[in-house]
C-alpha positions as CSV (number, residue, x, y, z in Angstrom):
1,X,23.5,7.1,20.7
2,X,20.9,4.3,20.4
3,X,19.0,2.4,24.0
4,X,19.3,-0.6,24.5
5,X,17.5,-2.6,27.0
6,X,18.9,-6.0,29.1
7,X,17.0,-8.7,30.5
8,X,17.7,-7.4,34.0
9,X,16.1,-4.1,33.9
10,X,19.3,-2.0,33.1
11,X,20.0,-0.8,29.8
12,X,23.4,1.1,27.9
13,X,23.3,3.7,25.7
14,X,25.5,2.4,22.6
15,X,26.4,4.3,19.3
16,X,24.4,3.9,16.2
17,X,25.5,0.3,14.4
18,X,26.5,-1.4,17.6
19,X,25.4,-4.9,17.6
20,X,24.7,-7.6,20.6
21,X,28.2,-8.7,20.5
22,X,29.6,-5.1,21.2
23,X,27.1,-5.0,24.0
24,X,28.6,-7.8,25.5
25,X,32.1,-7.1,24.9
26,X,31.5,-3.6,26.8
27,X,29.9,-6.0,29.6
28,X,32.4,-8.9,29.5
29,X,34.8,-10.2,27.1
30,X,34.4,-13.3,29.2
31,X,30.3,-13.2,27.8
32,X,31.5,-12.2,24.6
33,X,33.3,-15.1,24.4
34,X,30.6,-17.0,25.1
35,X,28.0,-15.4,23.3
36,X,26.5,-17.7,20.5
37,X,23.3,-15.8,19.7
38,X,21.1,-12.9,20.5
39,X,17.7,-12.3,20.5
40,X,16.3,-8.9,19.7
41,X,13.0,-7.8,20.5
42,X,12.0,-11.2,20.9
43,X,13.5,-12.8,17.2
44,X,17.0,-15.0,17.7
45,X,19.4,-13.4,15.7
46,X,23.0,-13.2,14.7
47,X,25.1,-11.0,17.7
48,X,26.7,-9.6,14.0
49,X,23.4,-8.1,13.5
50,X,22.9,-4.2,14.6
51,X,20.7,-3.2,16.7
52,X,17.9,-0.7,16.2
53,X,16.9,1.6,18.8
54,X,15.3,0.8,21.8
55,X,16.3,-3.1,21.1
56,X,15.3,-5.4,24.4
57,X,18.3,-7.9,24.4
58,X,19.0,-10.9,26.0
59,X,22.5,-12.6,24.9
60,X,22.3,-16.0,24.2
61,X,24.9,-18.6,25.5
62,X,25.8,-21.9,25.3
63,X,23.7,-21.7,28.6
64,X,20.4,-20.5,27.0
65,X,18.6,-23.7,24.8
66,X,18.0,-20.6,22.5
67,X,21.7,-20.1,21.8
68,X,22.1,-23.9,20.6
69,X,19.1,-24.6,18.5
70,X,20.0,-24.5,14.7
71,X,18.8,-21.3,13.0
72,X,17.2,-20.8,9.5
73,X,18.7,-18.7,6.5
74,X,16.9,-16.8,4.3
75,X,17.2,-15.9,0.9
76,X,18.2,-12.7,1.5
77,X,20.8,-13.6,4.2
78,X,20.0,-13.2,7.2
79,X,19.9,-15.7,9.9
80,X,17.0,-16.5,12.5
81,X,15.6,-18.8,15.0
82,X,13.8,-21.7,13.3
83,X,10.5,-21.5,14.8
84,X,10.2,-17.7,13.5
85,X,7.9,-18.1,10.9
86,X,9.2,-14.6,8.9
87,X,12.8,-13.5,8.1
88,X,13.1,-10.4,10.5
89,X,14.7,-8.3,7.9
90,X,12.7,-8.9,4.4
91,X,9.4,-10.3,5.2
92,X,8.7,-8.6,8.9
93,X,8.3,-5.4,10.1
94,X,7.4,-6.3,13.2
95,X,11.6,-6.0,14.0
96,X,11.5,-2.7,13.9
């Protein structure tokens, strides 16, 4: 099982390969249905995306001006806030 911490101060132990969007669905499948985004350690990213251990995560809604702002695609795929100035996965480490 994998930690992962929410904005509240609470966190949920999840297996390995969860993602933000299983989070939420063990939460709410009222938030999951609202979930547009998430952001991981501080980077917006795709709730697809799984989570490493000892994420911090805050789900992003239609409610969070995060949640709506139009991400950026890499070459390699992945998906990330705009104003991130490195692809998470293939030119940061700092993810981890």
């Amino acid at each position: 099982m994998i930690k992962v911490f929410l904005p509240d101060g609470s966190s949920r132990m999840v297996p390995p390969g969860s993602t933000s969007m299983d989070v939420a669905r063990n939460i709410s499948e009222g938030l999951a249905r609202n979930v547009l985004a998430a952001k991981v350690n501080n980077l917006v990213v795709d709730a697809e995306r799984s989570l490493p251990d000892g994420a911090h995560l805050q789900l992003l809604t239609w409610n969070d001006e995060e949640g709506t702002e139009k991400p950026a695609k890499c070459k390699c795929g992945v998906t990330f806030k705009t104003d991130t100035p490195l692809c998470p996965i293939c030119c940061a480490k700092e993810f981890k």
